[in-house]
C-alpha positions as CSV (number, residue, x, y, z in Angstrom):
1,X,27.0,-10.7,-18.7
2,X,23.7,-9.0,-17.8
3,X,22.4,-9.2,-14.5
4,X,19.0,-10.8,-13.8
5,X,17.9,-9.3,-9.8
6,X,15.0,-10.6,-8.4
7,X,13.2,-8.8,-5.7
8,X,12.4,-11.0,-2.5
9,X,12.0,-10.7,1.0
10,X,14.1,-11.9,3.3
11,X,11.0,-13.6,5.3
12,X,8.6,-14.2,2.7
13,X,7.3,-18.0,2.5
14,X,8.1,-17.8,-1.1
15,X,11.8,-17.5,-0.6
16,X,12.9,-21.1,-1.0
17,X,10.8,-20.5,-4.3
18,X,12.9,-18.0,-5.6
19,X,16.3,-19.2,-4.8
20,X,15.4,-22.4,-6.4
21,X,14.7,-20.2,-9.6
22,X,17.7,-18.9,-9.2
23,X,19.9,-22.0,-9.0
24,X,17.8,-23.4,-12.2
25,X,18.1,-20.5,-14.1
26,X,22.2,-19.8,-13.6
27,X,22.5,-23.5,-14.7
28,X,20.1,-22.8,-17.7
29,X,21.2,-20.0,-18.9
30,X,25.0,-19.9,-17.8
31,X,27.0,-17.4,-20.0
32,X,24.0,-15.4,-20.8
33,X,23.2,-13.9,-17.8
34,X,23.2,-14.3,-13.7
35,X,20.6,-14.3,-11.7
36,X,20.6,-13.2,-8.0
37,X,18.2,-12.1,-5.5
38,X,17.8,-8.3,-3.9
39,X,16.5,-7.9,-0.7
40,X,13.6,-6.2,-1.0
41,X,13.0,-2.7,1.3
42,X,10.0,-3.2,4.0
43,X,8.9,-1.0,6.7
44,X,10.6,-3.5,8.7
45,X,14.0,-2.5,6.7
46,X,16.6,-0.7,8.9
47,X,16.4,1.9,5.4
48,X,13.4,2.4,5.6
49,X,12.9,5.6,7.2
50,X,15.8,7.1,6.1
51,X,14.9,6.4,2.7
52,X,11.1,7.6,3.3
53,X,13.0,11.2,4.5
54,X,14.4,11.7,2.0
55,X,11.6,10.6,-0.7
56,X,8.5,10.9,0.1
57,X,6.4,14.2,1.3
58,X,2.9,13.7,1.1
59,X,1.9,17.5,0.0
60,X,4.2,16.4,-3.5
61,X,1.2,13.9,-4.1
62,X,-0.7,16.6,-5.3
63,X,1.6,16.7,-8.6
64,X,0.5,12.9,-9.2
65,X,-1.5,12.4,-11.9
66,X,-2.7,9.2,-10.3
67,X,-4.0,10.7,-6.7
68,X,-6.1,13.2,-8.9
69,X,-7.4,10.2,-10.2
70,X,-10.9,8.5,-8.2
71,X,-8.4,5.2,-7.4
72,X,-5.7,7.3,-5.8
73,X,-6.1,7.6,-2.1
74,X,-2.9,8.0,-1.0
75,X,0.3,5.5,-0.7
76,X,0.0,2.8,1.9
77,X,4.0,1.7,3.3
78,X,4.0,-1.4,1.5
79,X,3.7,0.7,-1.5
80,X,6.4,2.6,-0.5
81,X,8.7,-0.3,0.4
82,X,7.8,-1.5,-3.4
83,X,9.0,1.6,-5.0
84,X,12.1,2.1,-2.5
85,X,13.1,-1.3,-3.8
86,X,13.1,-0.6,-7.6
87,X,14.4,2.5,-6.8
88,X,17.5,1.1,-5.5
89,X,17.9,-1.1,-8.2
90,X,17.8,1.9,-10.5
91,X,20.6,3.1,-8.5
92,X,22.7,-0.7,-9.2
93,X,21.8,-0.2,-12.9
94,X,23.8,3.2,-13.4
95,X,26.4,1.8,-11.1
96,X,26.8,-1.1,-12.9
97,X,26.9,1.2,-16.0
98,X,25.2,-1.6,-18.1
99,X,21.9,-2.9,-18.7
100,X,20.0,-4.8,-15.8
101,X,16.8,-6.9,-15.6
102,X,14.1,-6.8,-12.4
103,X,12.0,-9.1,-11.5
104,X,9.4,-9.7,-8.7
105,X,9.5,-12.9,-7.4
106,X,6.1,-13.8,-8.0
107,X,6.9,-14.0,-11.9
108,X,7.6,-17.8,-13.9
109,X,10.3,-17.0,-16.9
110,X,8.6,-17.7,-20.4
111,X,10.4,-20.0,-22.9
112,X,11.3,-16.6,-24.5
113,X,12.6,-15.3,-22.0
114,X,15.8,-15.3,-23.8
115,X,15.1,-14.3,-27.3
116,X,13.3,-11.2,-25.9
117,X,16.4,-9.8,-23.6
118,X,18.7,-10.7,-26.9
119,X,16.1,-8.4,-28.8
120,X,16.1,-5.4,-26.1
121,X,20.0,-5.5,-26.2
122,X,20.2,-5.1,-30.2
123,X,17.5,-2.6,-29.8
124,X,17.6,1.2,-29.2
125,X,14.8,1.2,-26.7
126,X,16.0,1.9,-22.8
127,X,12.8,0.6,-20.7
128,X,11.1,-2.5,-21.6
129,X,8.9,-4.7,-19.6
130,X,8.9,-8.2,-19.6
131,X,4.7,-8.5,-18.5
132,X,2.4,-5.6,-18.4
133,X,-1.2,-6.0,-17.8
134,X,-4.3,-2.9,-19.1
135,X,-4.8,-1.0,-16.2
136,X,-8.6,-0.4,-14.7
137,X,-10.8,-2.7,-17.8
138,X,-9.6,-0.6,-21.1
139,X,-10.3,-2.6,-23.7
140,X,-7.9,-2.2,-26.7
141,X,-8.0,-3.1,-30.2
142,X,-4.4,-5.4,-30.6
143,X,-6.0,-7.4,-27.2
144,X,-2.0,-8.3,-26.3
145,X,-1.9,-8.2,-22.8
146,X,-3.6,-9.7,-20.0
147,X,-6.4,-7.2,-18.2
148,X,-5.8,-6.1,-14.5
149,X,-7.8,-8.3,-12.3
150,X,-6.8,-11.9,-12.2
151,X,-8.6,-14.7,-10.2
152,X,-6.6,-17.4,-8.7
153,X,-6.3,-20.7,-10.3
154,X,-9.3,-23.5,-9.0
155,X,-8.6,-26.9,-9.4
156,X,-12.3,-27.7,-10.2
157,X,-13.1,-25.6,-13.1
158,X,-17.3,-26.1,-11.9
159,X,-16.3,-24.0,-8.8
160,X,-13.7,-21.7,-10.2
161,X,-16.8,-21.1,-13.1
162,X,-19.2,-20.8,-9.7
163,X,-17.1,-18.2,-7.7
164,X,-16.1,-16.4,-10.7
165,X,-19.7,-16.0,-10.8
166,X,-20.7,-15.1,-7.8
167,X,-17.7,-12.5,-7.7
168,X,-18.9,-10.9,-10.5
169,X,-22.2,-10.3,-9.9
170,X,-21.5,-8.9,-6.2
171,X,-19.2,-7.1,-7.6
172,X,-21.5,-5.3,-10.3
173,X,-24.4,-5.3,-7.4
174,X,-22.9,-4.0,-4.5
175,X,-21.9,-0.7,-6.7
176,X,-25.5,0.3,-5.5
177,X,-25.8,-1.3,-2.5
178,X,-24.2,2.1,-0.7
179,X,-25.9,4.7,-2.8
180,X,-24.0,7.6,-1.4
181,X,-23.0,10.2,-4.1
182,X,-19.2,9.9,-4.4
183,X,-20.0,5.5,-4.5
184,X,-22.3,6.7,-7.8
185,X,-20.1,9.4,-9.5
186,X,-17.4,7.1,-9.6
187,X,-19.3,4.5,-11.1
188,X,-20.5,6.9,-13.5
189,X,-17.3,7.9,-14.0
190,X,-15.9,5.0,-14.7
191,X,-18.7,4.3,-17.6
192,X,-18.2,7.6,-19.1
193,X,-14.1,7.2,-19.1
194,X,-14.3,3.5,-20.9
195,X,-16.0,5.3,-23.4
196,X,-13.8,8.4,-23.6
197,X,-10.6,6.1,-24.1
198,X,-12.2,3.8,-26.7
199,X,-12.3,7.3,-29.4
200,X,-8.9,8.0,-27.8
201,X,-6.7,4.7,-27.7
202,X,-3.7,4.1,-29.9
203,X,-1.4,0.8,-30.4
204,X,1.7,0.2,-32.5
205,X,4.2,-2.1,-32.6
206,X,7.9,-1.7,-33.5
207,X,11.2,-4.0,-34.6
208,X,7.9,-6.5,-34.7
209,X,7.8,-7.5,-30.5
210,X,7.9,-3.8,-29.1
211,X,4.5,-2.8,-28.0
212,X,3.5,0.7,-27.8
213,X,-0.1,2.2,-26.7
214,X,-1.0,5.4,-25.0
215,X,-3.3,3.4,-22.8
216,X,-1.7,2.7,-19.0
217,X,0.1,-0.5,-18.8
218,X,0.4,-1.9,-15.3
219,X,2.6,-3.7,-13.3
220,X,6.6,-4.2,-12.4
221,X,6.8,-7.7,-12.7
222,X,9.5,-7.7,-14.9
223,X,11.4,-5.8,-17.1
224,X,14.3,-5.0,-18.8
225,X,16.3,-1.6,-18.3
226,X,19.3,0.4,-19.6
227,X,21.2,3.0,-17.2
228,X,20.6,6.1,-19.4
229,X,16.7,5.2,-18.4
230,X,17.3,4.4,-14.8
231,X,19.1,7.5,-14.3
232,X,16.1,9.2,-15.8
233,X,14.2,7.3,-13.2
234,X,16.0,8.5,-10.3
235,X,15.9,12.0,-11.2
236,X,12.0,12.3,-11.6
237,X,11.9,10.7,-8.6
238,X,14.0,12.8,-6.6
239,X,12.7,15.5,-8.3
240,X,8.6,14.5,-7.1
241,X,9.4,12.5,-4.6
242,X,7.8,9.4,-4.4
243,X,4.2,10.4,-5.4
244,X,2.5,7.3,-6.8
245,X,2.8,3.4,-7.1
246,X,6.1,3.0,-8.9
247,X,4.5,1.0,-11.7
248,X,2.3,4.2,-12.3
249,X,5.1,6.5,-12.2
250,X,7.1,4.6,-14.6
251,X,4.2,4.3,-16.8
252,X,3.5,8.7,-17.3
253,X,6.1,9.7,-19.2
254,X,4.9,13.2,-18.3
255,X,7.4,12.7,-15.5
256,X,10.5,11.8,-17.6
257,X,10.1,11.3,-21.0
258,X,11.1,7.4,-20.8
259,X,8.9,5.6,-23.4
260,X,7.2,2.9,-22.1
261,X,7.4,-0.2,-24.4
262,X,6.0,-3.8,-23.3
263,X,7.5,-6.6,-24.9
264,X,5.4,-8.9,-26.8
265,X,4.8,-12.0,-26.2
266,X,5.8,-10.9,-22.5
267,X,8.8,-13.3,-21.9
268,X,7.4,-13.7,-18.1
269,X,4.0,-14.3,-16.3
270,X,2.3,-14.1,-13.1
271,X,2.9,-17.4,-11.0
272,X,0.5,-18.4,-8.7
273,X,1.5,-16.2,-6.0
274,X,0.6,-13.7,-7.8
275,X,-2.2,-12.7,-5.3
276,X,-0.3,-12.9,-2.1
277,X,1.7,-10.0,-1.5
278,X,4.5,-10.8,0.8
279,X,5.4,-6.9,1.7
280,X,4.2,-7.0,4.9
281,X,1.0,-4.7,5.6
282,X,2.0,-2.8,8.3
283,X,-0.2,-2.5,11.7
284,X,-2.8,0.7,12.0
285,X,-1.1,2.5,14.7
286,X,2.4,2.5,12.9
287,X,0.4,4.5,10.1
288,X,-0.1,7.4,12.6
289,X,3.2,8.5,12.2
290,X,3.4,9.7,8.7
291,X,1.6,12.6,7.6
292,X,-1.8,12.0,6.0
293,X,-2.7,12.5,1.9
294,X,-3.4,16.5,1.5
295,X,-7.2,16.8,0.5
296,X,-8.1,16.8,-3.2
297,X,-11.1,18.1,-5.2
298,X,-13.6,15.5,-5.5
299,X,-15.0,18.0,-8.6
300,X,-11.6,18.4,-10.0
301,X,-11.1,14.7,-10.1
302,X,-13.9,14.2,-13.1
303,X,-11.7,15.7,-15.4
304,X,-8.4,13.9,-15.0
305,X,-8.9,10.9,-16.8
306,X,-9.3,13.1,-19.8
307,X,-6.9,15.7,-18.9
308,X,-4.3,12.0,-18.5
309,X,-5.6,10.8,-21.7
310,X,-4.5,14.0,-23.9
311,X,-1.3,13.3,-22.4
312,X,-0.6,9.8,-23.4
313,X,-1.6,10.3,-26.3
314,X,0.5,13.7,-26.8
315,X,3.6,10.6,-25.9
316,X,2.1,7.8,-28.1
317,X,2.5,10.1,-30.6
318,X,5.8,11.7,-29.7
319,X,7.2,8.1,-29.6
320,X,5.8,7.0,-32.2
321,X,7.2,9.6,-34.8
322,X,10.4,9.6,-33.3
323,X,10.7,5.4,-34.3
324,X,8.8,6.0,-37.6
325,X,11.9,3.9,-39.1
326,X,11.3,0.8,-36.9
327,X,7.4,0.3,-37.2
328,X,6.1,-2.9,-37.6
329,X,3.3,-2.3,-40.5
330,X,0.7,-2.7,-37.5
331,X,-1.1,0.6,-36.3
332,X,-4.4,2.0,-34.8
């Protein structure tokens, strides 16, 4: 049967949450698959700076194609602890020597949930994930997926309609409330890319449910993965060190050449602790002793979301010829 792991901490107020889940879902779906819970790595993890040692050198960041980016300042430890904890189960996948699913345990299973990991198991495909959201506003043609930001449920749809309000127009304001020049250029930026990726986007869908795009799909929430992949994973990994959010990394396959496939309709969601992260943020002074983020070129940064764009696209297509046989008749 196929493992189901779901990644909690040991501490985190959600806990009792997630064990229920899994006690409902072994029941629900007995002889299918088991579900169980991995400890997640913190900087409070006995691991944890063994692991680091061995993974993460801050110079290497300067291969990352997401700290060349204007939204990559450098990985905090939570990060870290994320990525270390994937990573890991990665490394139970190829021991395992059979096909795993991760979760995070702020995810509620879909009633596909199912159907979709019956589908990825009669498919060829080695890395699919169960929710994926657009990262950073694209806007895409198929509309599938859910966009980045999400606001938190209100129970009195006036107020959730009057703070969604309000956060959206200090959010648009106070773009110009610190007119400094790198505040401005990255606004600019920002117009200038949406643009750039709306001549440059591409979208198709294969065996019907398997979504391809060559626009960045965030988020680890869930998904589905097979050990030739995780290998993969672990090599890039080892071989840049740990260089970006592990979401991001899995996403370029510039790395590794996984393609990156987002089941569709995503057989989980966010839950509603979706917002809280419960990898703990670790105090100022214990930042102190981990080298800081080289220094990047501020100029050199305006022409990475085009230089990143050639690239996706360069895989979208790639992919996309290599699976010719299984398109679904939907492409643009």
């Amino acid at each position: 049967m196929i493992s189901v792991y779901i990644i909690s901490l040991k501490e985190s107020k959600r806990r009792l949450d997630t064990e229920k889940l899994v006690l409902e879902s072994n029941e629900k779906f007995k002889g299918r698959c088991v579900f169980q819970i991995f400890d997640a790595i913190s900087p409070k993890h006995q691991d944890f700076e063994k692991l680091l040692k061995e993974l993460y050198d801050a110079p290497s960041l300067l291969q990352s194609d997401w700290y060349h980016s204007y939204v990559g300042d450098g990985l905090t430890l939570p990060e870290l602890g994320c990525y270390l904890s994937h990573y890991l189960l990665w490394k139970e996948c190829v021991k395992l020597n059979q096909p795993v699913v991760i979760l995070e345990d702020d995810v509620t299973l879909e009633s596909n949930f199912i159907q979709a990991l019956e589908d990825c198991l009669k498919s060829p495909f080695d890395f699919v994930r169960f929710y994926g959201c657009y990262w950073y506003y694209h806007e895409t043609k198929f509309h599938v997926l859910p966009k980045e930001f999400v606001f938190a449920p209100c129970d009195d749809s006036s107020k959730s309609r009057f703070f969604l309000g309000k956060f959206k127009k200090f959010f648009n304001v106070s773009r110009f409330l610190n007119l400094s020049t790198h505040k401005v250029m990255h606004y600019i930026l920002k117009k200038i890319q949406k643009k750039y990726y709306e001549t440059h986007e591409k979208e198709a869908f294969f065996l019907e449910h398997f979504y391809l795009t060559s626009v960045y799909v965030a988020s680890t929430a869930g998904y589905y993965l097979a050990p030739k992949s995780a290998k993969t994973f672990i090599e890039a990994t080892e071989r840049f060190k740990i260089i970006e959010p592990v979401d991001m990394f899995m996403d370029n396959s510039s790395y590794h050449d996984v393609m990156n496939l987002t089941y569709v309709p995503c057989p989980v969601s966010l839950s509603e602790h979706s917002l809280d992260s419960t990898i703990q943020k670790p105090k100022k002074e214990s930042l102190k002793s981990y080298p800081l983020p080289p220094k990047k070129s501020i100029f050199k940064n305006l022409f990475y979301y085009s230089l990143n764009a050639k690239k996706r696209l360069k895989a979208f297509n790639q992919y996309s010829k290599q699976y010719a046989p299984l398109k679904t008749p939907k492409e643009v």
